[in-house]
C-alpha positions as CSV (number, residue, x, y, z in Angstrom):
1,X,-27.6,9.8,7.7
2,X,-27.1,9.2,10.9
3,X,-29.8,7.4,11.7
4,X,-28.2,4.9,8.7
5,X,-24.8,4.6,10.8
6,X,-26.4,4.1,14.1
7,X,-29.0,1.5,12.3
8,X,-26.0,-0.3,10.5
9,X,-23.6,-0.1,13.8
10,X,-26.5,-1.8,15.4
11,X,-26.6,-4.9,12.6
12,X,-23.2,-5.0,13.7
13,X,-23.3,-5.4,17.4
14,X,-26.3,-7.2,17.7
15,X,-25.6,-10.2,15.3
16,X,-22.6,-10.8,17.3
17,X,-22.4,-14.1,19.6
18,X,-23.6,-13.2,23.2
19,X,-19.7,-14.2,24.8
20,X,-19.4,-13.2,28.4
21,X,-15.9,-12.4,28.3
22,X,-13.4,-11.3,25.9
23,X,-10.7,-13.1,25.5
24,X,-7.6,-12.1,27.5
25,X,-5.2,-11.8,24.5
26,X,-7.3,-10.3,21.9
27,X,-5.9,-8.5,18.6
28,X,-7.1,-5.2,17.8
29,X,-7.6,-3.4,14.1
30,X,-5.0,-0.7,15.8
31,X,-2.6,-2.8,16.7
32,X,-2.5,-5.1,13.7
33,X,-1.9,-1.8,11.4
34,X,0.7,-0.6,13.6
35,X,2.4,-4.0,13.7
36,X,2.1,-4.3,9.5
37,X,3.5,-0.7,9.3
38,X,6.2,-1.3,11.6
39,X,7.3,-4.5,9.6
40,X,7.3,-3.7,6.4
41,X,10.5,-4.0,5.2
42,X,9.3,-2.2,2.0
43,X,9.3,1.4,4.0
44,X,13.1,0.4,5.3
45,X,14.4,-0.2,1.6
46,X,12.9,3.1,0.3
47,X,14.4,4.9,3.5
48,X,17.8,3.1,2.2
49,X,16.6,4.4,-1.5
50,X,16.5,7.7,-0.8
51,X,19.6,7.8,1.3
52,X,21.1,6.8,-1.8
53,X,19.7,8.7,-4.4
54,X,20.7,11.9,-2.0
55,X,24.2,10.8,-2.0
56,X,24.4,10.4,-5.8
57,X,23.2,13.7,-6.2
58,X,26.2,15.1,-3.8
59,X,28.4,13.3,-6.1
60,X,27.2,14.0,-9.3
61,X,27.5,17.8,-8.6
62,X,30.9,17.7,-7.5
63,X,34.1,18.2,-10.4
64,X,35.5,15.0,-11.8
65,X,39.0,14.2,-9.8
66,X,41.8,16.4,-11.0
67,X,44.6,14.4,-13.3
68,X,48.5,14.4,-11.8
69,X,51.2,13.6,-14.8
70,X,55.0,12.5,-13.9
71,X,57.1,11.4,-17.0
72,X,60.5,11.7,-17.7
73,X,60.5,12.5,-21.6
74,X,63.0,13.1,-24.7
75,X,65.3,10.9,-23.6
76,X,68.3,9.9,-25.6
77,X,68.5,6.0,-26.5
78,X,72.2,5.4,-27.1
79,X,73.4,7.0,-23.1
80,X,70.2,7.7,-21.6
81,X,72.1,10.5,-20.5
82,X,69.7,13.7,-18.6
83,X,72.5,15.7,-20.1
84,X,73.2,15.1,-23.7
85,X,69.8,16.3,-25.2
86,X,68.6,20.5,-24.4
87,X,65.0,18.2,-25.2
88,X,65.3,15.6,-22.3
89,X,63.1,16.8,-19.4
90,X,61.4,15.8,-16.4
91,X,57.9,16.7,-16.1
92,X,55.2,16.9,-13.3
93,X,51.3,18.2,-14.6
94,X,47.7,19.3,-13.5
95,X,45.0,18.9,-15.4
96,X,41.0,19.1,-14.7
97,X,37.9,18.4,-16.8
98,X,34.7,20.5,-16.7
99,X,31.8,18.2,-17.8
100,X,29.6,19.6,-20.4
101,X,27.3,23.3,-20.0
102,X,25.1,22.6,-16.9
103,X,25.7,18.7,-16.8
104,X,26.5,18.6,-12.9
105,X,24.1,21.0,-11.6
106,X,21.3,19.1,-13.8
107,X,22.6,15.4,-12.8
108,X,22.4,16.9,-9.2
109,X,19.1,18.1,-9.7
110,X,17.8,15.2,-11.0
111,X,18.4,12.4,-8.3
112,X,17.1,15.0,-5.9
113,X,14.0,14.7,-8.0
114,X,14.4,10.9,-7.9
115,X,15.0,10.9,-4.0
116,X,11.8,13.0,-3.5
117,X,9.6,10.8,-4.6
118,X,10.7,8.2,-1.9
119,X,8.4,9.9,0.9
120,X,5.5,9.9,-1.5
121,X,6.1,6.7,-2.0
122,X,6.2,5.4,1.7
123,X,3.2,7.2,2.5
124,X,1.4,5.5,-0.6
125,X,2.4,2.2,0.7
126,X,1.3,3.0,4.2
127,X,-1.6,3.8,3.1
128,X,-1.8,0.9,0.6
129,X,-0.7,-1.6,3.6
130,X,-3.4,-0.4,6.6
131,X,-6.1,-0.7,3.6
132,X,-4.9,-4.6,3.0
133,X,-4.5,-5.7,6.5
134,X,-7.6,-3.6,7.7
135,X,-9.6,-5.4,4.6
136,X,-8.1,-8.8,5.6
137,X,-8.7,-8.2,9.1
138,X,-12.4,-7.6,8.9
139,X,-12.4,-11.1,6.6
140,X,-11.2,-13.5,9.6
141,X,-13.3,-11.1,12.0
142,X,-16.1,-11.7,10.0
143,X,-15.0,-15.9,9.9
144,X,-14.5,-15.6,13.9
145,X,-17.9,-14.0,14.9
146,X,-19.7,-16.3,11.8
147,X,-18.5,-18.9,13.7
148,X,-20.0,-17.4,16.9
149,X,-23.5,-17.1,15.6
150,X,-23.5,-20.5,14.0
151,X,-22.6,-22.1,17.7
152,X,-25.0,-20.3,19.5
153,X,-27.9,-21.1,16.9
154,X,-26.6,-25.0,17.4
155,X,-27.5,-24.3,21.2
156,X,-31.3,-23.5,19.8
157,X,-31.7,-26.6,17.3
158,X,-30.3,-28.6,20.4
159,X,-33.1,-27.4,22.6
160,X,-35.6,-27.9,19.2
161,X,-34.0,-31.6,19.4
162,X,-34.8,-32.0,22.7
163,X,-38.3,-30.5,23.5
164,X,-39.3,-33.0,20.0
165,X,-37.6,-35.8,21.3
166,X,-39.6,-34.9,24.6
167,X,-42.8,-34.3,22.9
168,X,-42.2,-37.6,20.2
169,X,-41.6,-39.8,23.5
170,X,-44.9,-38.7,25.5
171,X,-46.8,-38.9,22.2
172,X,-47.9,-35.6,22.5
173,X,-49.8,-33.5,19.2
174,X,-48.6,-34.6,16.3
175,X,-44.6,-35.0,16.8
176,X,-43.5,-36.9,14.6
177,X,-40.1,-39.4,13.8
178,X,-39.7,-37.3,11.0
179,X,-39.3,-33.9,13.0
180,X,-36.7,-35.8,15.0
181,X,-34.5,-36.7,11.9
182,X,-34.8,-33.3,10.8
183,X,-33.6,-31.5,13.8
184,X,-30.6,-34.1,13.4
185,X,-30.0,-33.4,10.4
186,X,-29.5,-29.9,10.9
187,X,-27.6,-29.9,13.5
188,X,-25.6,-32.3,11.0
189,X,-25.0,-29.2,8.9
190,X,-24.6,-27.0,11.1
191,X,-21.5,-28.6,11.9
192,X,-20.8,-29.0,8.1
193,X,-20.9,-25.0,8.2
194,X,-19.1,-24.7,11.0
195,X,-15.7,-26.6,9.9
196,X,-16.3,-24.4,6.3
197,X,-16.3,-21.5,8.5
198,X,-13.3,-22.6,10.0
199,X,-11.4,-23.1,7.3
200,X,-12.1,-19.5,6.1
201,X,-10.7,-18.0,9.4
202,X,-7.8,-20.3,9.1
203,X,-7.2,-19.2,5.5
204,X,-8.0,-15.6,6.4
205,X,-5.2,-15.9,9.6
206,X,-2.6,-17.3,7.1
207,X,-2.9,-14.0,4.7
208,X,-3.0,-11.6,7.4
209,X,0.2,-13.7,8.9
210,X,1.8,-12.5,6.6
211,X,1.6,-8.9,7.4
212,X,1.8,-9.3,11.1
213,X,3.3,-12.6,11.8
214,X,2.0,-15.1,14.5
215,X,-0.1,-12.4,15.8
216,X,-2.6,-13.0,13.1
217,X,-3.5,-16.1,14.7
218,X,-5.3,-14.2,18.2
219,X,-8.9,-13.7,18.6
220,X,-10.2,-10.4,17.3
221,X,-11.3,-7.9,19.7
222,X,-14.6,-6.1,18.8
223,X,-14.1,-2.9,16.6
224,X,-15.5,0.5,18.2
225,X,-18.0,1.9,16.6
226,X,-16.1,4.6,14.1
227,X,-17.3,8.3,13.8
228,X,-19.4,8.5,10.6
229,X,-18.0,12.6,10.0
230,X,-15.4,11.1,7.9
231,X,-17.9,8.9,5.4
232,X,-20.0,12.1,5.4
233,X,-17.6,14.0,4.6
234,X,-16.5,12.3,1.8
235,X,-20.0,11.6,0.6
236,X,-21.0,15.4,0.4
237,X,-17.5,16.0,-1.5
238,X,-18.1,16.9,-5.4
239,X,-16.6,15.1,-8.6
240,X,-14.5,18.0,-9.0
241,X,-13.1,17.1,-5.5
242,X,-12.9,13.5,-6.1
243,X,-10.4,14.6,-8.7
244,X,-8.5,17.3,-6.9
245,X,-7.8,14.5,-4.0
246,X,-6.7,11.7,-6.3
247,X,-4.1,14.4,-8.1
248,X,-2.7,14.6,-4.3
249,X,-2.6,11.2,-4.1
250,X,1.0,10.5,-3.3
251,X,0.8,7.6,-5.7
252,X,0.2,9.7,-8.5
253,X,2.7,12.7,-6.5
254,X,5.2,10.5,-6.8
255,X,4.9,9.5,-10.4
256,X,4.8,13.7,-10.7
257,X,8.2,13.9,-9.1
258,X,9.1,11.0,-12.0
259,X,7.9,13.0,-14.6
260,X,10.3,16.2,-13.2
261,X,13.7,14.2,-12.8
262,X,12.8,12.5,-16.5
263,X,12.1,16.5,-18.3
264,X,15.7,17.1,-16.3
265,X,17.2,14.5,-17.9
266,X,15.7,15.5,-21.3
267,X,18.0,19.0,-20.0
268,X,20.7,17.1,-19.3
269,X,20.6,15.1,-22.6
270,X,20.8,18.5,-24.8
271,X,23.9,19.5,-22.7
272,X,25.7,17.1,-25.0
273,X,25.7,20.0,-27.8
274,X,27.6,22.3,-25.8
275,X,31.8,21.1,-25.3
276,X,33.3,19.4,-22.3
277,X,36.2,21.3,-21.5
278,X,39.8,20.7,-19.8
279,X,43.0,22.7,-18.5
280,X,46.2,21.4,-17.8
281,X,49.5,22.7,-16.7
282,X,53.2,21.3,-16.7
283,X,56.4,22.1,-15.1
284,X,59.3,20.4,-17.1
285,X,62.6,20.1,-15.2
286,X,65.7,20.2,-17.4
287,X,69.1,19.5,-16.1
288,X,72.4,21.5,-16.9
289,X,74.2,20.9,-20.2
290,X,77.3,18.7,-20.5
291,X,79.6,22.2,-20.1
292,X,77.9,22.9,-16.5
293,X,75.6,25.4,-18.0
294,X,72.3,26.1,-16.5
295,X,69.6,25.2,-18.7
296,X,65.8,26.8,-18.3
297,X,63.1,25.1,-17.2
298,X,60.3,24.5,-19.0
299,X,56.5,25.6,-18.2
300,X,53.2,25.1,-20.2
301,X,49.9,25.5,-19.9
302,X,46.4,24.4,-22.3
303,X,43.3,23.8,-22.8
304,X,41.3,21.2,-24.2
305,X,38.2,21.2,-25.7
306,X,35.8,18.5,-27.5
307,X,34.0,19.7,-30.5
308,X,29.9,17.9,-30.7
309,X,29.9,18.5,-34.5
310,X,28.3,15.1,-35.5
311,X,24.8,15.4,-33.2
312,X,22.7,13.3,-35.5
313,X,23.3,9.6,-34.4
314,X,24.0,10.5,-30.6
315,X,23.0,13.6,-29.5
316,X,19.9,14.2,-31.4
317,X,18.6,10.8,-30.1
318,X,19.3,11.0,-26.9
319,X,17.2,14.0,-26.6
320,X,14.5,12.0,-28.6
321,X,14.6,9.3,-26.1
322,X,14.2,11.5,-23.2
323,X,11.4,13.0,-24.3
324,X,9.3,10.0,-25.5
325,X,10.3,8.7,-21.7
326,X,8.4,12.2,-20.5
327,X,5.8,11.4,-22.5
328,X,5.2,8.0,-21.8
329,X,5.4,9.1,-17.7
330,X,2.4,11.3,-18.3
331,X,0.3,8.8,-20.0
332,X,1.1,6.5,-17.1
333,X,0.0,8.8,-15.0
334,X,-3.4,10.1,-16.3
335,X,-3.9,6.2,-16.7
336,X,-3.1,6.1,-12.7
337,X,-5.6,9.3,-11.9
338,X,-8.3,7.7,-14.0
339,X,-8.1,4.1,-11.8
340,X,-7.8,5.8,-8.9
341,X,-10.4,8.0,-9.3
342,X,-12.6,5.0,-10.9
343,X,-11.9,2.6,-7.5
344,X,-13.1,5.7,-5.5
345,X,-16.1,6.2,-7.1
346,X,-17.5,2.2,-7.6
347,X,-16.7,2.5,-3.8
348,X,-18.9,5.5,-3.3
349,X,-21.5,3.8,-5.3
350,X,-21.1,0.5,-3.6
351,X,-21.0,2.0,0.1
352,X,-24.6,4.0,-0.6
353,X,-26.3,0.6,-1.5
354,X,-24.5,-1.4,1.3
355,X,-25.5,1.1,3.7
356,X,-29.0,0.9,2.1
357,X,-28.7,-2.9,3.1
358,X,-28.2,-2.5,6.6
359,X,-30.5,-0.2,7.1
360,X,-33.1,-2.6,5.7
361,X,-31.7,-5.8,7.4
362,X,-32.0,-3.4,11.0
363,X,-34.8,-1.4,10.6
364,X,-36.7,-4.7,8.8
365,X,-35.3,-7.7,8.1
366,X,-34.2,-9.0,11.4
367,X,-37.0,-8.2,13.1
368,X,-39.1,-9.7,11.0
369,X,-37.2,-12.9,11.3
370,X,-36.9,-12.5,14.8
371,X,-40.5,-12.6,14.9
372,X,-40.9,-15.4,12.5
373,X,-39.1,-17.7,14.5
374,X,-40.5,-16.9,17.8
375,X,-44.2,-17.5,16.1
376,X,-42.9,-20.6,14.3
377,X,-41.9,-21.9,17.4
378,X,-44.6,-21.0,19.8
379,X,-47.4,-22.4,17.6
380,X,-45.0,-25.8,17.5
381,X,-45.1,-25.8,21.2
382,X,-48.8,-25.2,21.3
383,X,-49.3,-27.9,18.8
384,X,-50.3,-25.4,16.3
385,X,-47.6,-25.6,14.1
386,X,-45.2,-27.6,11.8
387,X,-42.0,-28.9,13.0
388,X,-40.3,-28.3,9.8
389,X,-41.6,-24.8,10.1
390,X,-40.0,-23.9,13.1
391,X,-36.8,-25.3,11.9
392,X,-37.2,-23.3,8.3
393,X,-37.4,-20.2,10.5
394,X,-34.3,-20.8,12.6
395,X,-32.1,-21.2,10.0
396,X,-33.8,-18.3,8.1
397,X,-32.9,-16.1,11.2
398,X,-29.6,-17.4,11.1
399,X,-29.1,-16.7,7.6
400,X,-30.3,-13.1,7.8
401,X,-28.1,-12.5,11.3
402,X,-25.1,-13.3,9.2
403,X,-25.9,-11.5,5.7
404,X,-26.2,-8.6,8.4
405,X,-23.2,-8.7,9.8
406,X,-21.4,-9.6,6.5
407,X,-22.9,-6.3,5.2
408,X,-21.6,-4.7,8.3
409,X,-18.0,-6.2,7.5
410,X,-18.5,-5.1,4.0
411,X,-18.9,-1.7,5.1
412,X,-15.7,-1.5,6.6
413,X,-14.0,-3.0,4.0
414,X,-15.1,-0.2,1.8
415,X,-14.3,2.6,4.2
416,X,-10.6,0.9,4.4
417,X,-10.6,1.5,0.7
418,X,-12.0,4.7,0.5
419,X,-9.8,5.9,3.0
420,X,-6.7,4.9,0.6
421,X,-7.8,6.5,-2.1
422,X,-9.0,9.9,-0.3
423,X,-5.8,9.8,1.8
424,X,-4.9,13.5,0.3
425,X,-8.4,15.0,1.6
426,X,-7.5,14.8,5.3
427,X,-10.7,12.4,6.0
428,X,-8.9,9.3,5.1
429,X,-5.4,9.7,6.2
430,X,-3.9,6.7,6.4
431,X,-3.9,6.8,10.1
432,X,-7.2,7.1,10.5
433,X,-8.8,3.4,10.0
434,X,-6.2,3.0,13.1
435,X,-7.8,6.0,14.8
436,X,-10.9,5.1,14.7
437,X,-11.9,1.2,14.2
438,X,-8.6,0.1,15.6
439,X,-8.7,0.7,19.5
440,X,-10.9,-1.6,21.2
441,X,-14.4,-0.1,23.0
């Protein structure tokens, strides 16, 4: 195994462009998931979310305001005299409502519930944007250092232009106008491939843009090559841990913590069987009678109470509707584990043959080519050769230099994704494509 990560790192580094320098300003995988995290305005609404769910729930656990009552009643119509009438009173009362069984408690409970899943969901997306940008990052990487190779092979057909322009001019061996017009010609689309390529990395810089704004547009430093203990580990990991790390997946946590404030609510719904109750109290004021005489006042007290005695059409549905909303939670989240855990393993499966590719391509492939070209191109020069063939085996060098390093982006694209989805198993935490591709060697 790791002979297969140093063979594939190697794919990697080799196919790139021989530049002397780096470029001064140069955007690291690190730093453009650091900048995407910081400026999602995603995480700062669910922060905002959960502030607000947390509030609800201190509200919805507290009693309903308490009711204050001034009236001035039994008065008579003909004087509107306070005096005439032993009935006439003024009165000041109290009264309070108690919501229904556990109704506050459970209502409290619940957008805590609602407000837990906030976190969950932060860290999903997280996770969810490092994996995008880090996948559309490699993509105008892989443009950028395409680009590279395809300039630095134009160098060599330049210098195959030249020597058979050289050799066509001295009539020497058996150059040929032919072999000059095809060393044109692909130079001719070389150039084609080149503005193609271009366009890719322009296309790739606009998506990643929008993650990380005008950033996206810098070169791209090299990636470090990345420990391979984390794709080991996850490779040696069993089905049965496959699924034990997408259940901790906080996508599918947070669809748990769903699931929990919907079965409160099916708790609070059945709290409608069970009375809302109410007390009151009243002081009535009553002045003297028309002979001076002190008259009593007046002092009551009650309690009020609604009776649920018709359940069927309210009630009994409402606990029905709950319930199918439980229901229909859980089958959205086995549907969930079962993607999840699907993605993970096609990635598995396509990372074994990908790494099965590079190993070829290093260990085979490119020397071979390598070696084709530079016999192509000697017997040429010794007059031993075609022209043709020499320029069939530069471009077939070319050709496998880039499927290498595309395999090599590949790679890393896969590991981005298998980091999301095994973000619960430690190995790929959603910091660690930043840890360990995103700091520049």
């Amino acid at each position: 195994m790791n002979r297969l990560h140093r063979a594939w790192w190697s794919v990697l580094w080799l196919c790139l462009p021989a530049l002397a320098e780096s470029a001064p300003a140069a955007l690291a995988l690190g730093d453009a998931l650091r900048l995407a995290v910081a400026a999602d305005p995603w995480l700062v609404g669910s922060q905002y979310r959960e502030e607000a769910l947390l509030s609800e729930a201190t509200a919805a656990g507290s009693l309903p305001d308490p009711k204050l009552n001034i009236a001035a009643g039994n008065l008579p119509l003909d004087t509107f005299d306070v005096n005439q009438e032993a009935m006439t009173q003024f009165t000041v009362g109290v009264s309070q409502a108690f919501p229904r069984g556990d109704s506050r408690a459970l209502s409290r409970q619940q957008r805590t519930q609602l407000a837990e899943q906030e976190p969950l969901l932060r860290e999903e997306r997280s996770a969810q944007v490092q994996r995008t940008v880090t996948q559309l990052w490699f993509t105008a990487y892989l443009a950028q250092e395409t680009i590279g190779l395809v300039e630095q092979s134009r160098g060599l057909f330049d210098q195959l232009l030249e020597a058979a322009g050289t050799r066509y001019s001295a009539a020497l061996g058996s150059t040929r106008q032919q072999d000059l017009v095809r060393a044109q010609l692909e130079l001719t689309r070389l150039e084609d491939w080149l503005t193609g390529l271009q366009q890719r990395r322009d296309a790739a810089q606009r998506q990643l843009a929008e993650w990380i704004g005008a950033d996206a547009t810098l070169p791209l430093a090299p990636p470090p090559r990345d420990s391979s203990s984390i794709s080991a580990a996850v490779l040696r990991a069993s089905s049965q841990q496959y699924r034990d790390w997408i259940v901790r997946h906080p996508a599918v946590r947070a669809v748990d913590r769903r699931i929990d404030a919907v079965t409160t609510e099916v708790e609070l719904a059945r709290q409608g069987y069970r009375p809302a109750w109410g007390v009151s109290a009243q002081y009535g004021y009553r002045d003297d009678d028309p002979m001076g005489r002190d008259r009593a006042d007046l002092f009551s007290v009650g309690v009020t109470l609604d009776l649920p005695l018709f359940t069927d059409d309210r009630q009994d549905q409402q606990v029905s509707a709950t319930l199918a909303r439980v229901e229909a939670l859980r089958t959205e989240r086995q549907l969930l584990a079962r993607r999840l855990l699907a993605e993970l393993e096609t990635a598995l499966a396509r990372l074994q043959r990908v790494d099965e590719r590079a190993d070829l391509y290093a260990t085979r492939l490119l020397p071979q080519m390598a070696d084709q070209a530079e016999a192509a191109l000697a017997a040429y020069n010794n007059d031993d050769g075609d022209f043709a063939e020499a320029v069939r085996a530069r471009i077939a060098q070319l050709d496998a230099r880039m499927a290498s390093l595309a395999i090599a982006v590949e790679r890393q694209q896969l590991m981005a994704s298998i980091h999301y989805l095994t973000v619960a198993a430690g190995y790929g935490h959603a910091q660690a494509p930043a840890q360990q591709m995103g700091e520049t060697q």
